[in-house]
Steps between C-alpha positions, in 0.01 A plus 500: 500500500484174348263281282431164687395168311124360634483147420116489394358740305124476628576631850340813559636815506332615890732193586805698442720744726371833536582715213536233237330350136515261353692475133445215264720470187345273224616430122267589252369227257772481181801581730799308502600241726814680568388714810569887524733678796313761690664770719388748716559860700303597792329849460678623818830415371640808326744423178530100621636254244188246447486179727455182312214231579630158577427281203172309541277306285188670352264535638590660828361733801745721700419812807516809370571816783220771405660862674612568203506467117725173349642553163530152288728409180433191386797354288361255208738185296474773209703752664259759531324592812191658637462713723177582773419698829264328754353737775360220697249530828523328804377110452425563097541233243711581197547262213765570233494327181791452320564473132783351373477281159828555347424810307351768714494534895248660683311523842175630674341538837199396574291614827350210614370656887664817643303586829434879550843690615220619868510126602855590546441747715177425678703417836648822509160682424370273807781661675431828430142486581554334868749755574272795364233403720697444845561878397187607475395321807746662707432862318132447631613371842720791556278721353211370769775502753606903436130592506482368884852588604784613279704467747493084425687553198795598622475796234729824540349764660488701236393403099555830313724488207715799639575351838901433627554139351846485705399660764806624798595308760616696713458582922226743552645636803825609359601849539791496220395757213373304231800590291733337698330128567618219305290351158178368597469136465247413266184307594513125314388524135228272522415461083885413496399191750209420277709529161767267668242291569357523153838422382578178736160343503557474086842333563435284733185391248760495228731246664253272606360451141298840363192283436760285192448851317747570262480918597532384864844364408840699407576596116695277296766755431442789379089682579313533788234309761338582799728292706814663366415849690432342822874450598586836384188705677639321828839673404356848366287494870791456697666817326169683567481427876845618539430817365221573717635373834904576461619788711903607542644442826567807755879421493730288327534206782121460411499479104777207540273310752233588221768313236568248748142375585427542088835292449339227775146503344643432107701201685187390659324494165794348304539223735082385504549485112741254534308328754221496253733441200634201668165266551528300174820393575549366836749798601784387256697854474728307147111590348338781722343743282657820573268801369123540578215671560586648912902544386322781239337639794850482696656676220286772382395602885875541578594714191183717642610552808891576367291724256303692792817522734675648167267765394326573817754652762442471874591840536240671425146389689267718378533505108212193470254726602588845408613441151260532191322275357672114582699656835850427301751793402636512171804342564300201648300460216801545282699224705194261480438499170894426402485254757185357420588468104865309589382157528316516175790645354734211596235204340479659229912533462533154586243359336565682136874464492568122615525252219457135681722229249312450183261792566412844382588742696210637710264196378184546738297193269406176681736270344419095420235543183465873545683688181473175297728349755809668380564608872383168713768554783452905520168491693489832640866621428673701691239443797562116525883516410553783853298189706721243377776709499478606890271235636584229275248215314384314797387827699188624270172425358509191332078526338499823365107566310690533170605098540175348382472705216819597395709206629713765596816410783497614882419862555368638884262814465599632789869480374766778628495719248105546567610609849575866309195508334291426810742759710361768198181369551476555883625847446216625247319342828665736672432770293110474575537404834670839533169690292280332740691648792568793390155621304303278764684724812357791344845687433464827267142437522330819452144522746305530203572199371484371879097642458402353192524104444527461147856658564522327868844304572363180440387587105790618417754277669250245263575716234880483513477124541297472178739756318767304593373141432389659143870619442637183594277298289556700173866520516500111545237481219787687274777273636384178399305670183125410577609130444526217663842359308590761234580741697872698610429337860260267527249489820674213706441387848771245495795747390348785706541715190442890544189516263370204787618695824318820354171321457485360786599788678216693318221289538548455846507876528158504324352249708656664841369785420155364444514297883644843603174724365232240667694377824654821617311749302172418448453231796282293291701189553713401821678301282351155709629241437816592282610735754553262765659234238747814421579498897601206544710428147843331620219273702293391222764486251747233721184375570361359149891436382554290768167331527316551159455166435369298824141528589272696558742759261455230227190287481370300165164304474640245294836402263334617249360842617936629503417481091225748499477838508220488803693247712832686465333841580235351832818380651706839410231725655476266808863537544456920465220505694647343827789748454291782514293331793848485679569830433158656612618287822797673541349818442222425755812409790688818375759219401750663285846306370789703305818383380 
């Protein structure tokens, strides 16, 4: 973040950019002619060596970015300095005054207008109270609707917490014994559809803008924002649904066509992220960004399946649903969690033991100002230095989130060695995926607790989601030390470092298992309209990359509406809205695309 020069001094704060104020730096009467240096570092910018001010004469007006804190040292012609924090709020006026006479050197802030922090957020409170009451109109429309005809909603037969969520599929003619039929496949998952939906409705809101909010936009470096989970839910999902839906093969010619048409699918996705990786510049493969967001899909959905074919015979038919509690032996279990635990493993070998020219060996920091900018080529070591090592300069992300701030070099967040890290993350996916399949089948169940629904399936399948997402989050709480920076490993979406894969993988537990108690539990939500968002994902999410920014996805009133907070969020919400109208569509046509 920078501090730009604004030629006259009476223009009025509201006249700025969205998160901005105003900062006017005057000499106090009895100061010499000779004018002071003044330097800066951005609050967001951990351990940064201070930027300097161009010189200007006194006095002089710059824009000030308001996120976060901005520490000031002002340097005077006696050699001493002062020093002063400024907290501003959006579209404030500051004044500093600035004593410098030859003996002593001082400075002060005045507040001359700093609107209330809520004017900041009164779009998004607008937001919020729109979207509450299309809820509660629709609560009281169904609710009308069920007292005339349940059968209009669409609702499950049955509500009670202690019902079959994955109920058997199986033909009701068959005259096998029971012992001898194949796994039952699993009804769909709807609050899975609805938490995908959660998940991709945010990104897609995200990338178009997140209303200019700061929180709607990735971290820096190190810490954590709303939109940095989004990206790794989608991941975590993926692991889930393959949990639930994978069965082994009935003989070995069908668990290689199971590899094969996995193999073909992970192509599939790799080649649309190059498709989409390629629109900025005019299909020139000398600068084609390699990694992405679908080639993490491709990745982590074929170590699954390897993973499943691996620890998950096709020999035996009948263990799914005859083994206690998850349907997995022991030796499964064992060979999954080995398995599941290598690709972490290998990023954290790499990542800790290579030493990139001129760097410390496993340097994680962001490079350019970060660390007082003793490292300004080692932006995320060992991370960047595999990339340019195997894919080479010209084949990553060139506008990494720490640039602005950090002035750090090239770095791509979706880099190779955050392959592993996702691949970990899509198997503690898996891991729940196989709780809700296991617990939600029933298996072990005892009929007691089949009677009584405070111990039904449902609770405690939600139970073992929360247990888990509460593990996950406190062991990543102790990894990166309850600290944003100070800690052994950091929270960071851009390295994909273990303390960030573990809480993301536990909050989206936590919040699955909340979808999971009132869509497939409870019933009191369908899970309209996230659910059919979550149907149609590869749809929606090709969709907005490819066509984000033409209308009607992207509408502004006026030039100057694309400054402000309202104008950038109307146009963002437009833009989500008609993707979730096209998805309802979809839904409505039993239109359903997969990769």
């Amino acid at each position: 973040m920078s501090m730009d020069l604004v030629a006259d001094c009476s223009t009025e704060p509201t006249s700025l950019s969205m998160d901005s104020a105003l900062v006017r730096f005057a000499l106090a009467s009895g100061s010499s002619a000779s004018s002071p240096s003044i330097s800066y570092v951005y609050g967001d910018c951990y351990d940064c060596s201070a930027t300097a001010l161009p010189s200007f004469a006194f006095p002089a007006c710059f824009s000030l970015p308001t996120p976060y804190p901005t520490e000031f040292t002002v340097s005077c012609s006696t050699g001493g300095s002062a020093h002063l924090r400024l907290d501003p709020s959006q579209f404030g006026s500051y004044t500093f005054s600035i004593t410098d006479d030859g003996t002593s050197c001082a400075a002060a802030v005045h507040t001359d207008s700093s609107p209330s922090p809520l004017s900041t957020a009164t779009p998004l409170l607008l937001l919020f109270l729109y979207l509450l009451l299309l809820s509660t109109c629709r609560f009281f429309y169904l609710r009308r609707q069920k007292a005339r005809s349940p059968s209009q909603l669409g609702l499950p037969p049955s509500s009670s917490a202690d019902a079959p969520l994955l109920v058997s599929r199986r033909t009701s003619n068959s005259s096998a014994p029971s012992d001898l039929l194949p796994p039952a496949r699993p009804r769909r998952v709807e609050s899975l559809d609805a938490f995908r939906g959660l998940s991709l409705v945010l990104m897609i809101f995200v990338n178009l803008g997140g209303g200019g909010y700061y929180f709607f936009n990735h971290s820096t470096w190190n810490g954590l924002t709303v939109a940095d989970l989004l990206f790794p839910w989608f991941v975590w999902i993926m692991g889930v649904t393959l949990g639930v839906t994978y069965r082994p093969a009935h003989c070995l010619s069908a668990s290689v066509s199971q590899l094969k048409a996995a193999a073909a699918r992970s192509a599939r996705l790799f080649c649309l992220g190059l498709v989409l990786n390629s629109g900025g510049d005019d299909g020139d493969l000398s600068v084609l960004r390699i990694p992405g967001v679908l080639q993490y899909f491709a990745a982590s959905y074929l170590w699954l399946t390897l993973m499943a074919f691996a620890c998950e015979p096709y020999t035996d038919l009948t263990r799914n649903l005859h083994s206690a509690p998850s349907g997995l032996s022991k030796t499964s279990k064992f060979k999954y969690v080995l398995m599941g635990f290598v690709p972490l493993l290998i990023y954290w070998g790499i990542t800790q033991t290579v030493a990139p020219g001129g760097c410390p060996i496993g340097y994680t920091g962001p490079g350019g100002k970060g660390d007082q900018g003793k490292h300004y080529q080692c932006t995320g070591g060992g991370n960047r230095w595999v990339d340019e090592q195997l894919l080479g300069i010209n084949h990553f992300y060139h506008d990494p989130t720490c640039a602005p701030v950090y002035d750090c070099v090239a770095y791509d967040p979706e880099g190779i060695m955050g392959a592993f890290s996702a691949a970990f993350l899509a198997f503690l996916g898996l891991v729940s995926g196989k709780v809700v399949k296991g617990i939600g089948l029933g298996v072990g169940a005892t009929p007691a607790a089949e009677q009584n629904p405070k111990q039904g399936r449902g609770v405690r399948t939600v139970k073992w989601l929360g247990a888990q997402g509460l593990i996950l989050c406190a062991v990543a709480a102790a990894l990166c030390g309850m600290s944003e920076n100070g800690g052994p490993i950091p929270v960071n979406k851009n390295l994909w470092s273990p303390s960030f894969v573990l809480l993301c993988g536990g909050f989206a537990n936590i919040v699955f298992a909340a979808f999971f108690y009132f869509v497939d539990v409870t019933h009191a939500w369908d899970g309209f309209p996230l659910r059919e968002a979550g149907k149609n994902s590869i749809v929606l999410y090709m969709g907005h990359e490819l066509l984000g920014s033409y209308m009607p996805f992207s509408l502004y009133l006026t030039a100057n509406s694309m400054t402000k907070h309202w104008g950038v969020l109307l146009s963002n919400v437009i833009g989500v809205t008609l993707w979730v109208v096209i998805a309802l569509k979809m839904h409505e046509r039993k239109m359903y695309v997969s990769v």
